[in-house]
Structure formats: structure tokens, C-alpha cells
Backbone as XML, in Angstrom:
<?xml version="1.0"?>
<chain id="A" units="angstrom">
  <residue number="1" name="UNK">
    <atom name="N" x="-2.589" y="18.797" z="-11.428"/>
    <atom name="CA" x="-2.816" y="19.622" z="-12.587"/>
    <atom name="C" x="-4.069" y="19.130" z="-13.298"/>
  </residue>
  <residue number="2" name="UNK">
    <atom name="N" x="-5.059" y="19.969" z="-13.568"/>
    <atom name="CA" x="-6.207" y="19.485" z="-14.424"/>
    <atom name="C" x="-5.941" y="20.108" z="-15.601"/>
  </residue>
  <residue number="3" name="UNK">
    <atom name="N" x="-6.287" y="19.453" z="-17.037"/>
    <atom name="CA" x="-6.150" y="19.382" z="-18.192"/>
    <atom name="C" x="-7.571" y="19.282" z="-18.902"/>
  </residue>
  <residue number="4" name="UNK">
    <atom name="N" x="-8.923" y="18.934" z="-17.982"/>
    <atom name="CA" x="-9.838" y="19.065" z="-18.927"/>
    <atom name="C" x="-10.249" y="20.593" z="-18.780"/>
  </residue>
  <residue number="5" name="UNK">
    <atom name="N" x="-11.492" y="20.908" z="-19.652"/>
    <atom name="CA" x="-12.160" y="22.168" z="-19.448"/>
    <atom name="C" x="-13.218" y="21.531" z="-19.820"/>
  </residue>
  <residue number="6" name="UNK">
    <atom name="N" x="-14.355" y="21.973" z="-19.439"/>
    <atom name="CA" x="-15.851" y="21.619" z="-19.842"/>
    <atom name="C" x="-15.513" y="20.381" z="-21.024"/>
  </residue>
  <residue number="7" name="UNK">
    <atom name="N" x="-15.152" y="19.296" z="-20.690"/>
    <atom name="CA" x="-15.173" y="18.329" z="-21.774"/>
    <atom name="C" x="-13.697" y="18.339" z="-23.134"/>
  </residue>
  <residue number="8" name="UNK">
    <atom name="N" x="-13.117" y="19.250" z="-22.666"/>
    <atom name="CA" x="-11.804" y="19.582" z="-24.104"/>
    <atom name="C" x="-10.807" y="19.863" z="-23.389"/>
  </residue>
  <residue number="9" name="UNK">
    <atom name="N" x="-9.777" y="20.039" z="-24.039"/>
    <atom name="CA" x="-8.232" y="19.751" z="-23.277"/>
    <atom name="C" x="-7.811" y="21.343" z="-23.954"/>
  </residue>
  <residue number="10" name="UNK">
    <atom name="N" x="-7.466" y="22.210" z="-22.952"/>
    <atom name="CA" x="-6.994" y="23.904" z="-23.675"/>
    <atom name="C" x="-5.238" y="23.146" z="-24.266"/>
  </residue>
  <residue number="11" name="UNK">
    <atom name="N" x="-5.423" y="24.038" z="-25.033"/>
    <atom name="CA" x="-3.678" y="23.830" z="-25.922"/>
    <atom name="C" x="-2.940" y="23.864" z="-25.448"/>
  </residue>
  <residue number="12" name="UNK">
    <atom name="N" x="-3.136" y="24.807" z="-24.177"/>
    <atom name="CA" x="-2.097" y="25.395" z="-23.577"/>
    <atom name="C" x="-1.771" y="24.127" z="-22.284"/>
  </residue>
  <residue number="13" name="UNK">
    <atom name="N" x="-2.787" y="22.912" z="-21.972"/>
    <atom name="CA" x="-2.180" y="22.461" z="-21.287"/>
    <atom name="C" x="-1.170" y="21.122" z="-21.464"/>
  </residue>
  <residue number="14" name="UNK">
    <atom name="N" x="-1.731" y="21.143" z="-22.966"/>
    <atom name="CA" x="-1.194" y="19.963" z="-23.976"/>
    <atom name="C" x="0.696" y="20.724" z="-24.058"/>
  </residue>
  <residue number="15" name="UNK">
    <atom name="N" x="0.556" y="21.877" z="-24.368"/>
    <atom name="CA" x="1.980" y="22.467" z="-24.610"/>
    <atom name="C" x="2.811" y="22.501" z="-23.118"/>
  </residue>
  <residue number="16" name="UNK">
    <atom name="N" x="2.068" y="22.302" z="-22.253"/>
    <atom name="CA" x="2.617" y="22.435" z="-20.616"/>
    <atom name="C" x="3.419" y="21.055" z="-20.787"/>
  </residue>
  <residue number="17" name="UNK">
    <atom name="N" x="2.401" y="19.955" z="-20.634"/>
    <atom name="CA" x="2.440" y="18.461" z="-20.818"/>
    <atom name="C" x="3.937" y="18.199" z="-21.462"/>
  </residue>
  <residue number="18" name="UNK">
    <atom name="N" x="4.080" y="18.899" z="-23.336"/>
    <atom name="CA" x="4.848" y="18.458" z="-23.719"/>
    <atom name="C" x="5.895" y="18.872" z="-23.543"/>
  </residue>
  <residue number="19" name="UNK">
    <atom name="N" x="6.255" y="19.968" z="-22.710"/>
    <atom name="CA" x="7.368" y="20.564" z="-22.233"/>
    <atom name="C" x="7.913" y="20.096" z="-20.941"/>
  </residue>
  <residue number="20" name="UNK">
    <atom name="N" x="6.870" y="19.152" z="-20.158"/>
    <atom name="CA" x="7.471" y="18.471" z="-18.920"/>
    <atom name="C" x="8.070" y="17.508" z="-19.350"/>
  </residue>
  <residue number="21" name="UNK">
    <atom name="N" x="7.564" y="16.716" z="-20.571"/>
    <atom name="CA" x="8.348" y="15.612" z="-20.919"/>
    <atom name="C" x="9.793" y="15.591" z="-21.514"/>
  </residue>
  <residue number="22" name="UNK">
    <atom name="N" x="9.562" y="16.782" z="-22.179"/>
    <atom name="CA" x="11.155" y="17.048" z="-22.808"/>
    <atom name="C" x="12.211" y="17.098" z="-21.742"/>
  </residue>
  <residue number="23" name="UNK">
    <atom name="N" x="11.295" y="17.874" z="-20.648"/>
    <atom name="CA" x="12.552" y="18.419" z="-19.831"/>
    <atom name="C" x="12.610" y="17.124" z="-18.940"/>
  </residue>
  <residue number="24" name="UNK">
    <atom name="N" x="11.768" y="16.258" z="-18.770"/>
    <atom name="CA" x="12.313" y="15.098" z="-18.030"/>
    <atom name="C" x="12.726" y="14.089" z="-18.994"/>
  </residue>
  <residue number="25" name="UNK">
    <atom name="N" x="12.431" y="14.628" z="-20.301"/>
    <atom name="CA" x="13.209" y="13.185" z="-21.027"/>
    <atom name="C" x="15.089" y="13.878" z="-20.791"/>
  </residue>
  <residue number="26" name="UNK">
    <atom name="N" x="15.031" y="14.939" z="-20.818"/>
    <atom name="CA" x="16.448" y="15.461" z="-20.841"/>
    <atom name="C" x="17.298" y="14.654" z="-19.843"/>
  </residue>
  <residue number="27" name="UNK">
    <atom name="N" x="16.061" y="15.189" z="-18.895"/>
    <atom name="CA" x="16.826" y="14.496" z="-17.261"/>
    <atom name="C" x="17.451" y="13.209" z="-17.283"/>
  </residue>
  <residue number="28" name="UNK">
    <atom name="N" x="16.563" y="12.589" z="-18.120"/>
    <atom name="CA" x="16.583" y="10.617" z="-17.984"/>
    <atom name="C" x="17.986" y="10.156" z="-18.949"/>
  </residue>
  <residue number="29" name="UNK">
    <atom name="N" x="18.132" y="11.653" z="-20.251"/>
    <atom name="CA" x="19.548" y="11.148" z="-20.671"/>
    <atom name="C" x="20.958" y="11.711" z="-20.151"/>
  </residue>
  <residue number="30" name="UNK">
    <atom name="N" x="21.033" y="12.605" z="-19.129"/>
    <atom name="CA" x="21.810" y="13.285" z="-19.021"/>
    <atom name="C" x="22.350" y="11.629" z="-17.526"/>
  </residue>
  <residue number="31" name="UNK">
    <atom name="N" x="21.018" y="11.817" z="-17.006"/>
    <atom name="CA" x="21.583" y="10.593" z="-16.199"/>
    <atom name="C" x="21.958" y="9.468" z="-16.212"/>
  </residue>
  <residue number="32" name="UNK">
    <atom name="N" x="21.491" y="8.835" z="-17.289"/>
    <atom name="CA" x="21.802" y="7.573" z="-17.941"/>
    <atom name="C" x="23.411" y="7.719" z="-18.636"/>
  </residue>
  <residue number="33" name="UNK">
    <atom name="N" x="23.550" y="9.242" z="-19.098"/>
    <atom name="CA" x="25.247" y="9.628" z="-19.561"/>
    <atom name="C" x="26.296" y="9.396" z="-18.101"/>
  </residue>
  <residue number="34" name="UNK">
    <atom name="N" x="25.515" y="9.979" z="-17.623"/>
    <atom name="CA" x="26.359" y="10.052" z="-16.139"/>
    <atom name="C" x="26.286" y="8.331" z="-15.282"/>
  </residue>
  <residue number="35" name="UNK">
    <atom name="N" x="25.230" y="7.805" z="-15.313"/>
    <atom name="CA" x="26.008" y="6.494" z="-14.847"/>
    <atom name="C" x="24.681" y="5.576" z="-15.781"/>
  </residue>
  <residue number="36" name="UNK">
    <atom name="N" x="24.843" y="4.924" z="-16.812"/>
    <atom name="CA" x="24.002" y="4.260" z="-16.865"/>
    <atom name="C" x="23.245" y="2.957" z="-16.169"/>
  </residue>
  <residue number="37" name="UNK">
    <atom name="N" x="23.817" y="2.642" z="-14.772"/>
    <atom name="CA" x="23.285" y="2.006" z="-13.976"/>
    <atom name="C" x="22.544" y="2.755" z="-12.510"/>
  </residue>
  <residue number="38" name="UNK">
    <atom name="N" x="22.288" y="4.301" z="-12.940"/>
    <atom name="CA" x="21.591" y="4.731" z="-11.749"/>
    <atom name="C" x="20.311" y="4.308" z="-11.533"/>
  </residue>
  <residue number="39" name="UNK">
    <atom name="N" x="20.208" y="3.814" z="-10.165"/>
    <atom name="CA" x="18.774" y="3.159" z="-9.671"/>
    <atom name="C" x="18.065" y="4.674" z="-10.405"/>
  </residue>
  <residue number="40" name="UNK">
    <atom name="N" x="18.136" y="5.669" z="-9.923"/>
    <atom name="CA" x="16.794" y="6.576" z="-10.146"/>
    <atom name="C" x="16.428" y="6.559" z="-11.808"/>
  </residue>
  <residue number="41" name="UNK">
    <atom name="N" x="17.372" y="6.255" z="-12.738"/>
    <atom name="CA" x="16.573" y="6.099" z="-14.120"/>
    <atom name="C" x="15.336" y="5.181" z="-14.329"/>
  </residue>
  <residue number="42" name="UNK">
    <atom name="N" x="14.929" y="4.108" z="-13.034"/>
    <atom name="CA" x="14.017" y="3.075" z="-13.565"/>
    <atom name="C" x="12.878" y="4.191" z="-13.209"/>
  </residue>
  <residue number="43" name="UNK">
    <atom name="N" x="13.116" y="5.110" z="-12.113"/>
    <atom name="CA" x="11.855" y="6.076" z="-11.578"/>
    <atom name="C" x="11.525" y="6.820" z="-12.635"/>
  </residue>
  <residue number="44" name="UNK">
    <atom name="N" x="12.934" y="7.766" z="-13.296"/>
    <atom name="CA" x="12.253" y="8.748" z="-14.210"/>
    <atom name="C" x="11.622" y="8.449" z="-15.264"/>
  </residue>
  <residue number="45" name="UNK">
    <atom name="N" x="12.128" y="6.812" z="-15.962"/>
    <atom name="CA" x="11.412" y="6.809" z="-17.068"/>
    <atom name="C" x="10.106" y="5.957" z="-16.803"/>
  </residue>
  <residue number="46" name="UNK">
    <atom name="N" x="9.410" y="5.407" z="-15.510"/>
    <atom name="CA" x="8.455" y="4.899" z="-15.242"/>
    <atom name="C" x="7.802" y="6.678" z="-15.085"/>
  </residue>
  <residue number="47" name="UNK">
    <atom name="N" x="8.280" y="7.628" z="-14.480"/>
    <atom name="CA" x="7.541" y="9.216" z="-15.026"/>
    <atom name="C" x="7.184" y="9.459" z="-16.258"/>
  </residue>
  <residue number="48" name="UNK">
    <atom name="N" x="8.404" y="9.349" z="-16.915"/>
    <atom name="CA" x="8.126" y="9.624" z="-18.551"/>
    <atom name="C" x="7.316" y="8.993" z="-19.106"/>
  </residue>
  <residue number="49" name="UNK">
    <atom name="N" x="7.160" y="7.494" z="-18.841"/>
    <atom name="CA" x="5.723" y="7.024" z="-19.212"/>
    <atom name="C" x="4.564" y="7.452" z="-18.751"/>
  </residue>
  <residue number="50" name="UNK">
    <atom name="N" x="4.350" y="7.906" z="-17.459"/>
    <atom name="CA" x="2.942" y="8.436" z="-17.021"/>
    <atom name="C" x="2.685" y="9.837" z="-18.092"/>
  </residue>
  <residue number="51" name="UNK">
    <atom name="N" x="3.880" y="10.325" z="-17.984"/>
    <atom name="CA" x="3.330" y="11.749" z="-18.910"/>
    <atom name="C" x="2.733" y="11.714" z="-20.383"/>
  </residue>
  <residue number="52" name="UNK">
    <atom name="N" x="3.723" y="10.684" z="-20.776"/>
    <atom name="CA" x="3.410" y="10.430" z="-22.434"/>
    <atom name="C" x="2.412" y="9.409" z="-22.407"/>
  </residue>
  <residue number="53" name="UNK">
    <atom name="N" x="2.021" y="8.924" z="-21.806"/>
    <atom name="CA" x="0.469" y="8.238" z="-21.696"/>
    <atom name="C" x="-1.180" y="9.076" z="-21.349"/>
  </residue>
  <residue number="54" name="UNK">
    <atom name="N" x="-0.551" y="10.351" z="-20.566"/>
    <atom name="CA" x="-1.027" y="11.184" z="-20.029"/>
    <atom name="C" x="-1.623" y="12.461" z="-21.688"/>
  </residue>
  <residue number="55" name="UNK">
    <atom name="N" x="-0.274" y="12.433" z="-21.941"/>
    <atom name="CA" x="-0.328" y="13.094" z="-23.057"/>
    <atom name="C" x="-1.501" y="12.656" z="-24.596"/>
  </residue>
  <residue number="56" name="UNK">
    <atom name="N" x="-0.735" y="11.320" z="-24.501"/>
    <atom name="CA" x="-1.530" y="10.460" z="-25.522"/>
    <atom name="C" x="-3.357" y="10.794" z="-25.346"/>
  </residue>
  <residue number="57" name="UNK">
    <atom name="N" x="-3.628" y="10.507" z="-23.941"/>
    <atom name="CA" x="-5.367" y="10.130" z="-23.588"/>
    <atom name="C" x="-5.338" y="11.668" z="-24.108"/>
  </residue>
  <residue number="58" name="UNK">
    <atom name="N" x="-4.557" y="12.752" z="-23.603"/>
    <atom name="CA" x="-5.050" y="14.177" z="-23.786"/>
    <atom name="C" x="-5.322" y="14.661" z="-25.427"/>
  </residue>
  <residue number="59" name="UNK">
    <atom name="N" x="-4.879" y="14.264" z="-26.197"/>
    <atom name="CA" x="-4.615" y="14.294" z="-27.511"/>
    <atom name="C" x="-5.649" y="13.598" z="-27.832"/>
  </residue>
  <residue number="60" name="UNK">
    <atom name="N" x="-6.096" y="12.351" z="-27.811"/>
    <atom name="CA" x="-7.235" y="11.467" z="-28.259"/>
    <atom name="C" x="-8.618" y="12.097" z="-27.614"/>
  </residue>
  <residue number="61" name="UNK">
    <atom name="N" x="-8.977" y="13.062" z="-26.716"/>
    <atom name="CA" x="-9.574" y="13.433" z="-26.369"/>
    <atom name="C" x="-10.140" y="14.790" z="-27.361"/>
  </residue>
  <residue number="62" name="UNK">
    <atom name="N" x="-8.488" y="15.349" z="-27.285"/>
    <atom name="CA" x="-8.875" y="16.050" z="-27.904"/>
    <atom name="C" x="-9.829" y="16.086" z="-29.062"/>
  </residue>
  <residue number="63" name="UNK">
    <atom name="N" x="-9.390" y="15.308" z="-29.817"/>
    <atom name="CA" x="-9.663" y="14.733" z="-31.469"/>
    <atom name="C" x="-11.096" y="14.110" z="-31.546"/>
  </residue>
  <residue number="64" name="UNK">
    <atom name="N" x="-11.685" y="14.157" z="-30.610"/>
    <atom name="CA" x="-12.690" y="13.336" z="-30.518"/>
    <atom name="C" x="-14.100" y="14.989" z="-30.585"/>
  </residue>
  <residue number="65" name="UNK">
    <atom name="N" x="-14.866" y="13.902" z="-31.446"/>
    <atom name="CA" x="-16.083" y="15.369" z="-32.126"/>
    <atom name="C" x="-16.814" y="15.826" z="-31.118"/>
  </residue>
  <residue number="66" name="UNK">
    <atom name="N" x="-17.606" y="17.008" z="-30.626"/>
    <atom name="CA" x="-17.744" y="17.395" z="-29.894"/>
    <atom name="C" x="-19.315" y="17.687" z="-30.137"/>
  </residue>
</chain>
């Protein structure tokens, strides 16, 4: 997925971004309800960090003068 455009981040991919995270933060509690020792929670939330780090640079980019 690319997120820049000529140098700026469109809104729309920032709103993509923050809607993958929700729906995988969902994932990470529904599974952690269901067994909180499932091996795959160390995967999803090592995901959830790429996104919300992902997110973060996209946002600071944004903000930055043009």
C-alpha cells in the first residue's frame, strides 16, 4: 500500500491506516479473551505496532510545512 502522493499523505489513506488498526486491535482483544496465552497474540500485536508506527511517521509527515 503506498500512502505518499507527491510528497503528502491523502486523508483518505491515513483513515484506511486507522481503520486497519482498530480492526486488528479488535482482533488482538477478542483473542487474548479467548485464550490469553495464544502464541499468535505476540504476532498481532508486533502488527499493531508496525501500523501505529506506520501511522505515527504518516501523521508527522503530514504536519510538516510544505
Amino acid at each position: 500500500m503506498q500512502f505518499k502522493w507527491r510528497g503528502s499523505i491523502e486523508l483518505s489513506s491515513i483513515k484506511d491506516l486507522q481503520e486497519k488498526i482498530e480492526a486488528l486491535r479488535t482482533k488482538m482483544y477478542k483473542t487474548y479473551e479467548n485464550n490469553p496465552n495464544d502464541p499468535q497474540l505476540l504476532a498481532i500485536s508486533q502488527s499493531l505496532d508496525k501500523l501505529l508506527n506506520e501511522l505515527e511517521r504518516s501523521m508527522r509527515n503530514e504536519k510538516k510545512p510544505k
